[in-house]
C-alpha positions in Angstrom: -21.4 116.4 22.6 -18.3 119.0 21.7 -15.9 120.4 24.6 -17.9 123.3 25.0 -20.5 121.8 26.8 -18.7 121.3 30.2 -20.0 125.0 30.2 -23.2 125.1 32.7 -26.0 126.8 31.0 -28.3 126.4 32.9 -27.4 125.8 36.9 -30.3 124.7 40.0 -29.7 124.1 43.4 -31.9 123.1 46.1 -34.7 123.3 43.9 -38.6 123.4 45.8 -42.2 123.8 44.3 -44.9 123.4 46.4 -48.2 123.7 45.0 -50.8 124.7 47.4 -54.4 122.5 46.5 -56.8 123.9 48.9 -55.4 123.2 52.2 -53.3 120.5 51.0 -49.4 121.4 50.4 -48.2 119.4 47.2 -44.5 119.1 46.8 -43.7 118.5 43.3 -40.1 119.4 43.5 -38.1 117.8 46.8 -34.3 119.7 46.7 -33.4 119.5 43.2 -30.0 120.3 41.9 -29.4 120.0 38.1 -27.4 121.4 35.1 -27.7 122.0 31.8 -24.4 122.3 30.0 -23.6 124.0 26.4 -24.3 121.9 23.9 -25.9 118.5 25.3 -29.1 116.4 25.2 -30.6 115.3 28.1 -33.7 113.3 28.4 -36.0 113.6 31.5 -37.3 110.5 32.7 -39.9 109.6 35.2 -43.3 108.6 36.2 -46.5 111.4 36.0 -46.3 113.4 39.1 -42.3 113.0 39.4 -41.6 116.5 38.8 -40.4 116.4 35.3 -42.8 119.1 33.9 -42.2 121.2 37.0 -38.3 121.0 36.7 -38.3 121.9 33.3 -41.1 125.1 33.8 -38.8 126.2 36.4 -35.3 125.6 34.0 -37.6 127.8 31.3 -38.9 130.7 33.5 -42.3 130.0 32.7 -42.7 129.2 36.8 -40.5 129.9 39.9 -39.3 127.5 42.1 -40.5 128.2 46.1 -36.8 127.9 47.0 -34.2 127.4 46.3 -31.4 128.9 43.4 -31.6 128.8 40.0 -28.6 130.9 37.4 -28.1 131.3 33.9 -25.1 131.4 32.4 -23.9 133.1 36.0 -27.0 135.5 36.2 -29.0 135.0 39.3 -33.0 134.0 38.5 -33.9 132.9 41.7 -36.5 135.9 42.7 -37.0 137.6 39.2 -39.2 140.6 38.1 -41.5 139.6 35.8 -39.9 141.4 33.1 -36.8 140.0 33.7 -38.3 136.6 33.2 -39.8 137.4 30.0 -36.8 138.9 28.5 -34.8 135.6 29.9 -37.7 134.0 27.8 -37.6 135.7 24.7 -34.1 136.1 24.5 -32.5 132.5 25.4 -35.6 129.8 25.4 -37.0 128.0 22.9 -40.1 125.6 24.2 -41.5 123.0 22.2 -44.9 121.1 24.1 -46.5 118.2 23.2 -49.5 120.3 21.7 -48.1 122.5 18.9 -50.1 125.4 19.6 -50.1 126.7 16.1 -52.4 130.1 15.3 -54.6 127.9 13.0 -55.5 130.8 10.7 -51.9 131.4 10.3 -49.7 129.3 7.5 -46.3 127.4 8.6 -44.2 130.2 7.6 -46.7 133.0 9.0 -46.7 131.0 12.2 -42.9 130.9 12.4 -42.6 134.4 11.1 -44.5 135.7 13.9 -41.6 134.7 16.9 -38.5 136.0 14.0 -40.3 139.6 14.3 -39.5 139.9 18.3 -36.4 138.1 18.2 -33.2 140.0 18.8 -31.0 137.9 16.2 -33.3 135.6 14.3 -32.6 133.3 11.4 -35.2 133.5 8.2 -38.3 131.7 8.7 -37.5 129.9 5.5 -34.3 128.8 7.0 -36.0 127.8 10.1 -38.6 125.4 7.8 -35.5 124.1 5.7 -34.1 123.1 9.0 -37.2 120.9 10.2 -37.9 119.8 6.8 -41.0 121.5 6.0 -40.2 124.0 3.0 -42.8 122.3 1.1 -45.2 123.4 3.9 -44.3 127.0 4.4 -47.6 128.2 3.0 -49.7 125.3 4.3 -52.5 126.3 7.2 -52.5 123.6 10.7 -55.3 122.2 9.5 -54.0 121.0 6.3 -50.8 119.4 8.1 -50.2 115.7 9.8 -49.9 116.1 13.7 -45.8 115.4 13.1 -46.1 118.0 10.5 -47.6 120.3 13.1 -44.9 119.3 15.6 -42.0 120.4 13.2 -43.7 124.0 12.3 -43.6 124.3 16.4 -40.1 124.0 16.7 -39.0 125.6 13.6 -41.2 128.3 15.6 -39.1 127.5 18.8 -35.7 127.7 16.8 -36.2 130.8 14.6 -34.9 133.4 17.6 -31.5 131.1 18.1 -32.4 130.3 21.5 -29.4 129.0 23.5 -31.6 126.2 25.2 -34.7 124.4 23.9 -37.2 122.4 26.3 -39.6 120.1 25.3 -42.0 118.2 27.0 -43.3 115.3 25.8 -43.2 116.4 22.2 -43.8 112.9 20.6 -46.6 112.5 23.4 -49.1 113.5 20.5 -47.6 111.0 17.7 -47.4 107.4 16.7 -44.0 106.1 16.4 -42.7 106.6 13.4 -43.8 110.2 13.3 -42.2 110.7 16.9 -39.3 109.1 15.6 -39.2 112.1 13.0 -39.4 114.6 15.3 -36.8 113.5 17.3 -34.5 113.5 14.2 -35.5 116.9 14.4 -34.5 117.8 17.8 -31.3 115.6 17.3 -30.3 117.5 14.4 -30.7 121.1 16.1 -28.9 120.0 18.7 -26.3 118.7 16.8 -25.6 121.5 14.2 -26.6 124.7 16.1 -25.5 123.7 19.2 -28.4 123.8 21.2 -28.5 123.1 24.5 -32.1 120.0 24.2 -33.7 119.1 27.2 -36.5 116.6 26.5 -39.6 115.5 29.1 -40.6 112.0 28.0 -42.0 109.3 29.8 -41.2 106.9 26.5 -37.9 105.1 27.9 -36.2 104.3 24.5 -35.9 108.2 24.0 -33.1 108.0 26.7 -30.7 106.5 24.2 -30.2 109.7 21.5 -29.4 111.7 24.9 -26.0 112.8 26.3 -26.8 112.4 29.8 -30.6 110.5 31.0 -31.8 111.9 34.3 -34.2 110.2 36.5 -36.8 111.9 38.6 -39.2 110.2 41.3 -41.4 112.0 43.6 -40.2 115.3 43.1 -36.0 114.3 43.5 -33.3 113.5 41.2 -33.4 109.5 41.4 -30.5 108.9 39.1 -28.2 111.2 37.1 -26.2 109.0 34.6 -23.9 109.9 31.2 -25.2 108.1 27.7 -21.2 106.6 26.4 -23.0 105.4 23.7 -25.8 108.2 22.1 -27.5 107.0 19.4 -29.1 108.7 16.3 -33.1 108.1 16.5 -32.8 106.5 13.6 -31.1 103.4 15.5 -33.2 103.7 19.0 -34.4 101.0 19.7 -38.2 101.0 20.6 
């Protein structure tokens, strides 16, 4: 991780979601306080139901918190129209899920293609593929691709508009090993030479050691928030 990213991103305080389940309040985020800084990889850990999926919604606009604050790059988000949250959405975040949602009638570079056309300052759709290594694909359809094939196209689709920050949850969720492992060299690569801000949802353990910092969530609250000395390519994680 370079210099630049002691620069928050990305800044939550005090963080609450409570999901309301019939008459039953669910809290799926307790108080959270978290930051995302220019430049690094973090990897979300935690058990199902810890909040992981619900922190990172929150980080990505796609929900908003019950309380609490929550800034980008010093611009206040806490109580957002919802046009403000789409243009925070278009124009900064990049989200790759562990189902690729791919338009299936749509090739790889049609599919990619289609986010470049509403980004403000998008690199080429063929540039995008070259970077997930998938230019022999670029006029292949979803259903004549591999699952990690799939995967790549998705965040070739995420990266095309330059996003500042990507999020991904649980995108080797889908995948064996080896394929995962692929992906992640992915992820570690546009993180590395664009920059990107990566956070990653996983439940997988191992994933922890590519990351610059590993954060640790348990019944909705930050458990442990702890800096990786030692990040590792994927190619050398241990699983």
């Amino acid at each position: 991780m370079t210099e630049i990213a002691n620069a928050v991103v990305v800044r939550a305080r005090r963080l609450v979601k409570t999901y309301q389940m019939g008459e039953v309040a669910v809290q799926a985020l307790r108080g959270v306080d978290f930051d995302l800084r220019r430049g690094e990889l973090v990897v979300l850990l935690g058990p199902s139901g810890s909040g992981k999926s619900t922190l990172l919604n929150i980080l990505g606009g796609l929900d908003a918190p019950t309380s609490g604050e929550l800034a980008y790059a010093g611009t206040d988000l806490s109580h957002p129209s919802e046009e403000r949250l789409t243009s925070f959405r278009r124009e900064h975040i990049g989200f790759v899920f562990q189902f690729y949602n791919l338009i299936p009638g749509l090739t790889a570079l049609e599919n990619v293609a289609l986010v470049a056309e509403i980004a403000t300052k998008p690199m080429s759709p063929d540039e995008a593929l070259v970077r997930v290594g998938l230019t022999e694909r670029r006029d292949h359809f979803p259903s004549q691709m591999s699952g990690g094939e799939q995967q790549r196209v998705a965040i070739a689709r995420a990266i095309v508009k330059r996003p500042e920050i990507l999020l991904c949850d649980e995108p080797t969720g889908a995948l064996d090993a080896a394929t995962g492992r692929l992906v992640l060299e992915v992820l570690d690569r546009v993180n590395r030479q664009l920059g990107t801000s990566v956070a990653v949802v996983t439940h997988n353990a191992p994933i922890a050691q590519m990351a610059d910092r590993v954060v640790t969530l348990a019944d909705g609250r930050i458990a442990s928030d702890t800096p990786n000395p030692h990040r590792k390519p994927p190619s050398e994680v241990s699983w």
